[in-house]
VOPAGU-2260 file (C-alpha; in pm, 1 decimal, decimal comma):
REM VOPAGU-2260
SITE   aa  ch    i         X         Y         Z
SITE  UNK   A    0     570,1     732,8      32,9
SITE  UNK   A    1     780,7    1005,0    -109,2
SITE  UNK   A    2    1153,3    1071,2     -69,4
SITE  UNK   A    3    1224,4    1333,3     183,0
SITE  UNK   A    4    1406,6    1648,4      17,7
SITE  UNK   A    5    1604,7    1905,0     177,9
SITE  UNK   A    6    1453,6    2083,8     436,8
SITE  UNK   A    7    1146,8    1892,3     426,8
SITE  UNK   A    8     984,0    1744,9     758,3
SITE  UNK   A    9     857,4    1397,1     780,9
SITE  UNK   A   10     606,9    1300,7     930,1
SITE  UNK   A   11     763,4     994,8    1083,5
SITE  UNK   A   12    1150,6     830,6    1114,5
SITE  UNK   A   13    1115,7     373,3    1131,5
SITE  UNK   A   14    1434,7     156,0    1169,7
SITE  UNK   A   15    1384,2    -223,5    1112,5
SITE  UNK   A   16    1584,6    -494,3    1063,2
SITE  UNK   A   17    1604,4    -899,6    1004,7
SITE  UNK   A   18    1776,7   -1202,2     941,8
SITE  UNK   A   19    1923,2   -1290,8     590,0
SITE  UNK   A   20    1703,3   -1575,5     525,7
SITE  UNK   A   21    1437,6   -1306,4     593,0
SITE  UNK   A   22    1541,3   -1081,9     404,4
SITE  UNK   A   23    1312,9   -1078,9      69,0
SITE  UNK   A   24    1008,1   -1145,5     333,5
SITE  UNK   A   25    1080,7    -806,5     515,0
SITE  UNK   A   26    1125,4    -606,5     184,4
SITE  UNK   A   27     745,6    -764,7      65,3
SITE  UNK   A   28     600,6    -637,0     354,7
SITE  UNK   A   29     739,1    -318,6     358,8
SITE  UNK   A   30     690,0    -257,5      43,4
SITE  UNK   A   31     302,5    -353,8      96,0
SITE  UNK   A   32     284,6    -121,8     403,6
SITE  UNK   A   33     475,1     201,4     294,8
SITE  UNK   A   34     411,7     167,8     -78,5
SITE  UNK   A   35     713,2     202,1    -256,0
SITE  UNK   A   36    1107,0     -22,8    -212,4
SITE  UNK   A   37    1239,4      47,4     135,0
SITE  UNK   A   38    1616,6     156,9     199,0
SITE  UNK   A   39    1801,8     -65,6     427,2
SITE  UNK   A   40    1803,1     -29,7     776,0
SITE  UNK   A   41    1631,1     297,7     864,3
SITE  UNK   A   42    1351,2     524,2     616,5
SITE  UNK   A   43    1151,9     853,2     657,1
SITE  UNK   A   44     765,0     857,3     561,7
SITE  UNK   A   45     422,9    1041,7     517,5
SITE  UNK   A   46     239,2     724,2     630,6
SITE  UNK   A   47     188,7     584,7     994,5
SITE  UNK   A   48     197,7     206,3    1081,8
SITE  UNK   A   49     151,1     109,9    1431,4
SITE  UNK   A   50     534,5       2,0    1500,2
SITE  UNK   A   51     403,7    -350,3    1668,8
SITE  UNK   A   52     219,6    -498,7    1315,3
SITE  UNK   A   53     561,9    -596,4    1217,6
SITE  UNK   A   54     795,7    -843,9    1309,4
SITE  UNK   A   55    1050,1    -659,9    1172,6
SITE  UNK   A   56     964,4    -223,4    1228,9
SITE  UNK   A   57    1167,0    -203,8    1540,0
SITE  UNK   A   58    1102,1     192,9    1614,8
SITE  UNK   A   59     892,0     492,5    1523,5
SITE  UNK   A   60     986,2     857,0    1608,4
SITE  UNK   A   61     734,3    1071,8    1510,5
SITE  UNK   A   62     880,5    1397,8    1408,2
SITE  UNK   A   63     848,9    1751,8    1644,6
SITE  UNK   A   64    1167,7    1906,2    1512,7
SITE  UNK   A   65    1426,2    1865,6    1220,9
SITE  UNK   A   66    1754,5    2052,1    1242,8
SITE  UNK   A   67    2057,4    2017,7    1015,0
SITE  UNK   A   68    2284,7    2019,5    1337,5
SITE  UNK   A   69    2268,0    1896,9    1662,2
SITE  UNK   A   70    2244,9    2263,5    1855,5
SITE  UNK   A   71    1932,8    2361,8    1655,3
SITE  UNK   A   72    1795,0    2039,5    1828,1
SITE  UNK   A   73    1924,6    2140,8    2124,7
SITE  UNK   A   74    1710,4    2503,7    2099,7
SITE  UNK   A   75    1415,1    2352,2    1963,3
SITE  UNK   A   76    1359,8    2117,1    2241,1
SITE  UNK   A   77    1381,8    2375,0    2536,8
SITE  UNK   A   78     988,2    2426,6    2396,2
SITE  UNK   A   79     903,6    2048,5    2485,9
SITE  UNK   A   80     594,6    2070,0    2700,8
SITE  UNK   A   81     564,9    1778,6    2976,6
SITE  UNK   A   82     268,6    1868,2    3145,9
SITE  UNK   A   83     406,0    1727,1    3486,1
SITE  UNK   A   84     479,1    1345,1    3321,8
SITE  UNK   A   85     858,8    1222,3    3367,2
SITE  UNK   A   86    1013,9    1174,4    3038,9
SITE  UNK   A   87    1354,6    1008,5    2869,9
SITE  UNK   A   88    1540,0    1065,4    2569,0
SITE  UNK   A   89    1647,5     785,9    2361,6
SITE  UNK   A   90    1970,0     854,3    2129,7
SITE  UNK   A   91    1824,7     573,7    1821,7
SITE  UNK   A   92    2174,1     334,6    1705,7
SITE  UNK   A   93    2046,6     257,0    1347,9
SITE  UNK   A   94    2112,4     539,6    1098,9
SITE  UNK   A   95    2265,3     627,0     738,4
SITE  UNK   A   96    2605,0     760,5     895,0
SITE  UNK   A   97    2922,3     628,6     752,0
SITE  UNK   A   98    3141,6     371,8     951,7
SITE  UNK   A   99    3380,9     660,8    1003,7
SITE  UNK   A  100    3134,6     907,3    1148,6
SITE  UNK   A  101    2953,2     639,6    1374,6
SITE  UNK   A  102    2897,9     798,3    1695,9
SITE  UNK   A  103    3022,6     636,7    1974,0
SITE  UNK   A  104    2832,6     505,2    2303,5
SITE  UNK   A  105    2908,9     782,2    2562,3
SITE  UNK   A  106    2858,3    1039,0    2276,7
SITE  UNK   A  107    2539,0     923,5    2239,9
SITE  UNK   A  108    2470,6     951,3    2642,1
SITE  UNK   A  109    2593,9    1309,8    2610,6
SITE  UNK   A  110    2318,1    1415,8    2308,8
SITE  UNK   A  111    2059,6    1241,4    2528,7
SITE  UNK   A  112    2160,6    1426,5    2841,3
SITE  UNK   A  113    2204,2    1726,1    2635,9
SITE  UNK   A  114    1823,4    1743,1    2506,5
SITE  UNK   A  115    1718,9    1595,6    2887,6
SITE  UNK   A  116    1809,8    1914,8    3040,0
SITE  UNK   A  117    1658,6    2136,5    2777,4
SITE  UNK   A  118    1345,7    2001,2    2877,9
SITE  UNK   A  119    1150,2    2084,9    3199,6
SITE  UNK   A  120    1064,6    1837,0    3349,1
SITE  UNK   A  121    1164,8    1535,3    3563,1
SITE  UNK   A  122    1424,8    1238,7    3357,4
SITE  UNK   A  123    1323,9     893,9    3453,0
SITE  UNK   A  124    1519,8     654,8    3242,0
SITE  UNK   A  125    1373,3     344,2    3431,9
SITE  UNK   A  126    1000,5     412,8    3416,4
SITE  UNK   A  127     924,9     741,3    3186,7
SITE  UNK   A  128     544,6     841,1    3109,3
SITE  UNK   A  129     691,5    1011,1    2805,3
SITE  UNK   A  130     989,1     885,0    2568,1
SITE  UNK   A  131    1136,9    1115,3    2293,8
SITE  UNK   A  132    1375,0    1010,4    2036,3
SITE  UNK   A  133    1662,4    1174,9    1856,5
SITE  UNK   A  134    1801,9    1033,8    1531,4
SITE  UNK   A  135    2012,9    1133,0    1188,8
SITE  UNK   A  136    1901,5    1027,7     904,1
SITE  UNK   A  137    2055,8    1200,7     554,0
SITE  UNK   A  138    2237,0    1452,1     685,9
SITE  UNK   A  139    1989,3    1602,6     919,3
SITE  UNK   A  140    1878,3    1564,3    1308,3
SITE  UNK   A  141    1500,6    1432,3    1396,0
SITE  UNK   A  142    1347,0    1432,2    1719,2
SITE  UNK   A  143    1022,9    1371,4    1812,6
SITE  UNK   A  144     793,7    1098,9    2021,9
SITE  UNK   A  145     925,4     780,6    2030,0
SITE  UNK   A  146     717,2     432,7    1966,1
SITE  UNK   A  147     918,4     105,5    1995,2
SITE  UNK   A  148     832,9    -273,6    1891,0
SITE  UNK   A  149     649,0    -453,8    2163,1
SITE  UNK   A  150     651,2    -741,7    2008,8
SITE  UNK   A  151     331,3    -899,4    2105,3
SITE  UNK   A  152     366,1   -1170,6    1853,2
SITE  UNK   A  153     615,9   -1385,5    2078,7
SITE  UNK   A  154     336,7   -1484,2    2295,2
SITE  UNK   A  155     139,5   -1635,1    2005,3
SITE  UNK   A  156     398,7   -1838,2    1892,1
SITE  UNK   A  157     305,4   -2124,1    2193,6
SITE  UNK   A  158     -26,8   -2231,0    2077,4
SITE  UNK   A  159    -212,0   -2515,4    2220,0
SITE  UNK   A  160    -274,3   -2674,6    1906,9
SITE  UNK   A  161       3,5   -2708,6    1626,7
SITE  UNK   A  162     131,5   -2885,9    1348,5
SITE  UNK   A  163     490,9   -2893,5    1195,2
SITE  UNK   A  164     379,5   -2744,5     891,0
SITE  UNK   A  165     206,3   -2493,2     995,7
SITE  UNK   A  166     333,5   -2107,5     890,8
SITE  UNK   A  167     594,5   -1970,4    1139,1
SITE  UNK   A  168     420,3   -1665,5    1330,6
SITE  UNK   A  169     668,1   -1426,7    1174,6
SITE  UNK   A  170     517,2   -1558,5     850,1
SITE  UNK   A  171     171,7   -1551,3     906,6
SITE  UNK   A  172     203,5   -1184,3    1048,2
SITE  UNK   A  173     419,9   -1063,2     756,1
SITE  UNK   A  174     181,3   -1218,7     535,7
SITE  UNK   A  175    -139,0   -1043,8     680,4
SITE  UNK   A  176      57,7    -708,5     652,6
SITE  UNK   A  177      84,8    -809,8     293,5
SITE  UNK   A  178    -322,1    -856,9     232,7
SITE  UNK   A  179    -429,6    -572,8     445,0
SITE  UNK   A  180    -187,2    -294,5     490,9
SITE  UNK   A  181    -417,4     -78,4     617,1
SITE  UNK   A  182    -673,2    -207,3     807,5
SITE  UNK   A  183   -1007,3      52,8     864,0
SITE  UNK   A  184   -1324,6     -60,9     752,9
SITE  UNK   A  185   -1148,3    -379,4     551,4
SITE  UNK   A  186   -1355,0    -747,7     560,8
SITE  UNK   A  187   -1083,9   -1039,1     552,5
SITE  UNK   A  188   -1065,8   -1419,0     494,3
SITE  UNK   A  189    -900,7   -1697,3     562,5
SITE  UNK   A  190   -1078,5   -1988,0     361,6
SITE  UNK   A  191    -791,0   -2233,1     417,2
SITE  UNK   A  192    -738,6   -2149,0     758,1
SITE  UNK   A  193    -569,6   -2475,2     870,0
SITE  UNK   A  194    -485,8   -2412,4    1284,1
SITE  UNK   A  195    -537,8   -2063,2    1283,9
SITE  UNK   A  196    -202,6   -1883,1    1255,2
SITE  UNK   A  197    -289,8   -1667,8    1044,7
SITE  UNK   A  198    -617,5   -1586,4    1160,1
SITE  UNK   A  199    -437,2   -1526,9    1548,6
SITE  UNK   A  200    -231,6   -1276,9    1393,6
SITE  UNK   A  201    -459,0   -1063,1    1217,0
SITE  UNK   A  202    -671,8   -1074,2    1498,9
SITE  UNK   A  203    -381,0    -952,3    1752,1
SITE  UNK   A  204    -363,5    -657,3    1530,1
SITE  UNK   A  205    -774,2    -564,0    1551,0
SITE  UNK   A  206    -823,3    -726,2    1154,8
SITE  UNK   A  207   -1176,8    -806,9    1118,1
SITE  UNK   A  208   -1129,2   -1186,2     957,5
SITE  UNK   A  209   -1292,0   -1512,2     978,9
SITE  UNK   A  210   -1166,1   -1874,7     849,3
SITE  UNK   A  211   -1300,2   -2176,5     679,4
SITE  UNK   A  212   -1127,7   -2514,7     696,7
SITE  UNK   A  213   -1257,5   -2787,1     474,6
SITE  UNK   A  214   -1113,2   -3060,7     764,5
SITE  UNK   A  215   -1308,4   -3058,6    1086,2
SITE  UNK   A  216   -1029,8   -3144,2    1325,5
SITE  UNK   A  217    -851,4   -2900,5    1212,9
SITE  UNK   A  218   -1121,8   -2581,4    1220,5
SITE  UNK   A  219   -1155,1   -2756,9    1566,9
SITE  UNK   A  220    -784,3   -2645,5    1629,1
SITE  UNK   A  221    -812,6   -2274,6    1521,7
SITE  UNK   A  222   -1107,5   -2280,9    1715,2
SITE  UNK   A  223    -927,6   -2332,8    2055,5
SITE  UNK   A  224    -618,3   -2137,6    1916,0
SITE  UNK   A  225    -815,5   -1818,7    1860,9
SITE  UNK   A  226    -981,0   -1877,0    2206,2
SITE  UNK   A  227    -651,7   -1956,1    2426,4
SITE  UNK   A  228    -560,0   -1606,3    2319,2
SITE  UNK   A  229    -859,7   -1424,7    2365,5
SITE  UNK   A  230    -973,0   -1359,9    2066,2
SITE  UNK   A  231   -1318,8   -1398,2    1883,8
SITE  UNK   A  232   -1356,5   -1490,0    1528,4
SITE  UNK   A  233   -1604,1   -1723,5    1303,2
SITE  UNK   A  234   -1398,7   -2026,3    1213,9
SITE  UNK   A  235   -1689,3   -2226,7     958,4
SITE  UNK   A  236   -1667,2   -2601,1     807,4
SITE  UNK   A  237   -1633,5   -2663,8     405,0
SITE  UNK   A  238   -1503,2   -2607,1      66,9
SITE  UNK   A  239   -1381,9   -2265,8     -31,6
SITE  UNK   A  240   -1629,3   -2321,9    -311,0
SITE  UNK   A  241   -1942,8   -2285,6     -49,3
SITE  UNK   A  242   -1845,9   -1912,2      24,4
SITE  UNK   A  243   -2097,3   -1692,8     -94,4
SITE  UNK   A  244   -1992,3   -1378,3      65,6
SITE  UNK   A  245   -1721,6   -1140,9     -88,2
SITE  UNK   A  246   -1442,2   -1029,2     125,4
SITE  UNK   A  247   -1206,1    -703,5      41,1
SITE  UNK   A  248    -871,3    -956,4     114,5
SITE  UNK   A  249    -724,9   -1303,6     190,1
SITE  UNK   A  250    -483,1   -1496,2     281,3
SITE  UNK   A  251    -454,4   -1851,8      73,8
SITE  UNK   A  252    -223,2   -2095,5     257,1
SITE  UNK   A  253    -229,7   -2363,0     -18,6
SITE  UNK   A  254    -243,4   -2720,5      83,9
SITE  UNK   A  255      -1,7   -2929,6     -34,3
SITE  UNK   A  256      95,2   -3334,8     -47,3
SITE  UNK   A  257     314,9   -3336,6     280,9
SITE  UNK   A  258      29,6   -3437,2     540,4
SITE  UNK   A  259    -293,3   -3416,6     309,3
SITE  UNK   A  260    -356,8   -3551,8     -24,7
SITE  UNK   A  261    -449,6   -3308,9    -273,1
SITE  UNK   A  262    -469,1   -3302,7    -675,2
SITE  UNK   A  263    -277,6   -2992,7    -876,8
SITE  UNK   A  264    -700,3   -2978,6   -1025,0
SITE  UNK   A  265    -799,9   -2945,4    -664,1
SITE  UNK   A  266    -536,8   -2665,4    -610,9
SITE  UNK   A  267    -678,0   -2494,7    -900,8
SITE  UNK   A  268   -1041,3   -2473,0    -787,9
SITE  UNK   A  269    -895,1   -2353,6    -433,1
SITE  UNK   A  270    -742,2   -2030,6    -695,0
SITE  UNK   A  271   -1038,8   -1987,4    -892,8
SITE  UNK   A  272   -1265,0   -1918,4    -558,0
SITE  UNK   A  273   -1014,1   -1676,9    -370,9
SITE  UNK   A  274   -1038,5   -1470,8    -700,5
SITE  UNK   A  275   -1408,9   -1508,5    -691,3
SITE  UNK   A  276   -1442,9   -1395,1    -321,6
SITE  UNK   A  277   -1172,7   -1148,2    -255,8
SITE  UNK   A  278   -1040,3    -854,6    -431,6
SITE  UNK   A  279    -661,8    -885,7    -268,5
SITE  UNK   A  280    -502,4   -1226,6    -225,7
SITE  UNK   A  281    -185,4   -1336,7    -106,9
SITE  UNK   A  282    -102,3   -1672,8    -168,8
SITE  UNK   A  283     122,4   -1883,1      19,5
SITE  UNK   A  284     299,3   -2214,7    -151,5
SITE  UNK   A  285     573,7   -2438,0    -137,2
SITE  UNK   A  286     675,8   -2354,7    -492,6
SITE  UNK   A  287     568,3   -2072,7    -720,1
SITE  UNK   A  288     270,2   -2104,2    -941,6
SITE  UNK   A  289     258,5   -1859,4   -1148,7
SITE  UNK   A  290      86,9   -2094,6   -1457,3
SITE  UNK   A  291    -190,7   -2197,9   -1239,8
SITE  UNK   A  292    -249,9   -1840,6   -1043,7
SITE  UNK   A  293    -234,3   -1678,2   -1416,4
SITE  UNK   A  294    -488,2   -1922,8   -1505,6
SITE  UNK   A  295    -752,9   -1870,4   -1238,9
SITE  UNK   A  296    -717,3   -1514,5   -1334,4
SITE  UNK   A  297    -481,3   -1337,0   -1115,0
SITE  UNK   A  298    -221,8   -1104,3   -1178,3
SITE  UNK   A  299      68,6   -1134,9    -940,5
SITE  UNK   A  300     176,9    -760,3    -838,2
SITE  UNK   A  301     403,4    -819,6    -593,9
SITE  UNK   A  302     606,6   -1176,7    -411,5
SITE  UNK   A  303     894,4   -1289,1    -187,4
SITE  UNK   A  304    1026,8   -1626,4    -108,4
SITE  UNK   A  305    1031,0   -1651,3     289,0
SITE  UNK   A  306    1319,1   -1929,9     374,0
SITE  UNK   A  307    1353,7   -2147,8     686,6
SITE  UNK   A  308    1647,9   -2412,1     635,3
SITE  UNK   A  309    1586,0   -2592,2     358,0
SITE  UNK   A  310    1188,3   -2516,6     322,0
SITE  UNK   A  311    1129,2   -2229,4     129,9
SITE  UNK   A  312     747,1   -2105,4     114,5
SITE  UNK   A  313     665,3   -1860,5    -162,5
SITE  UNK   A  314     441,8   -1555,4    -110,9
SITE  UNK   A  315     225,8   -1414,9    -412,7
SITE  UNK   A  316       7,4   -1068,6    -380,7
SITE  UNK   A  317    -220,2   -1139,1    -625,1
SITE  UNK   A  318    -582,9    -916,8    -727,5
């Protein structure tokens, strides 16, 4: 992603946000999506991500017109074609605008209204076919088609089968962003794949993955996971050292001694065989490893440490 100059059009205008504690989280997956740091709040960009991967992209206008003031908005819109749908404009709150030149509520009603009656056509704020956007953003006006966050991950965070230690959904989905930022034609894995969180989530967004647990209780658990939400996936039985195909990502959820026993040699072995069969791994601890994932032979290119109270789990992009 490139920094917009003066006079340029981008292709697209996101706002996001989150929580402190999630802070360093959002900025990983960001910066795996778009491809370069993220400014806070609100960015421009070249590249499009479907605004519902993230739990934390809340909107996407995708750019018709740019105008350094509000009437060459106004002009440019009057050439908004309908086609006979009902429409509504959407005035978006997050922008780069200084606390003394925040515009206020019914302002913002007016610039919606404004644009509404440029454009022929019938307004239907309750139920539109078609929703526009209009936003500022470094000193210039955007407004284009507007996409917002539907959030589909909330339904997947009630799963028939859990454990306490499982990753939070938010987590999981962040962390799939992180292995496969863009997802055409790409072969995934998830050869530790515990209940399945991970594996729900990259399914929800059409990510062709399958999982491995080594515990068969467990693989039972994705199993009926995957399947209360409709989804289809191959969830096999064994050791990450009995995969024999290669896979272009992964996501490694290490185990570690809270509810299973396992030795820091064991650990390592789990390492050495997501480098064999995967090209892109994130890896997802209680601590950081950087000795041991050095060791197997990765190079760590990009992490975050993704807090919840007092737990902490650390997040490694590794190849």
């Amino acid at each position: 992603m490139k920094q917009v100059q003066t006079g340029e059009i981008p292709a697209y205008i996101y706002t996001y946000a989150c929580s402190g504690d999630e802070l360093d989280l959002c900025g990983m997956e960001l910066r795996c999506l778009f491809g370069q740091a993220i400014p806070p709040g609100i960015f421009a960009s070249s590249i499009n991500v479907e605004v519902s991967r993230s739990p934390f992209i809340k909107e996407r206008i995708d750019v018709m017109y740019a105008g350094d003031s509000l009437p060459e908005i106004y002009k440019q819109t009057e050439q908004v074609e309908v086609d006979g749908k009902t429409f509504k404009v959407i005035f978006v709150k997050t922008n780069d605008l200084s606390p003394e030149d925040k515009i206020a509520y019914d302002e913002r009603r007016v610039i919606e209204r404004e644009i509404g009656l440029r454009i022929e056509g019938e307004a239907d704020v309750n139920r539109p076919e078609l929703v526009y956007g209009i936003v500022t953003l470094g000193g210039r006006w955007y407004f284009g088609t507007y996409h917002k966050n539907q959030a589909t991950w909330f339904r997947q965070m009630k799963k028939p089968r859990s454990y306490s230690i499982a990753l939070s959904t938010r987590v999981a989905r962040a962390a799939v962003n992180m292995a496969v930022p863009q997802p055409a034609g790409i072969r995934a894995i998830d050869p530790c794949c515990g209940i399945g969180t991970v594996m729900v989530e990259a399914l929800s967004m059409g990510i062709d993955i399958v999982g491995r647990d080594i515990n068969p209780f467990i693989a039972a658990g994705a199993r009926t996971n995957i399947a209360h939400f409709g989804f289809e996936s191959e969830v096999t039985l064994g050791d990450i050292a009995d995969i024999t195909e290669h896979y272009d990502a992964a996501v490694v959820d290490m185990p570690y001694n809270l509810y299973s026993s396992i030795t820091p040699e064991e650990q390592f072995d789990i390492l050495v065989n997501a480098r064999r069969i995967a090209d892109r791994v994130v890896i997802v601890a209680i601590e950081a490893m950087d000795e041991m994932i050095g060791a197997a032979g990765f190079e760590i290119i990009d992490r975050c440490v993704a807090k919840k109270g007092l737990f902490s789990r650390h997040l490694m992009l590794c190849r």
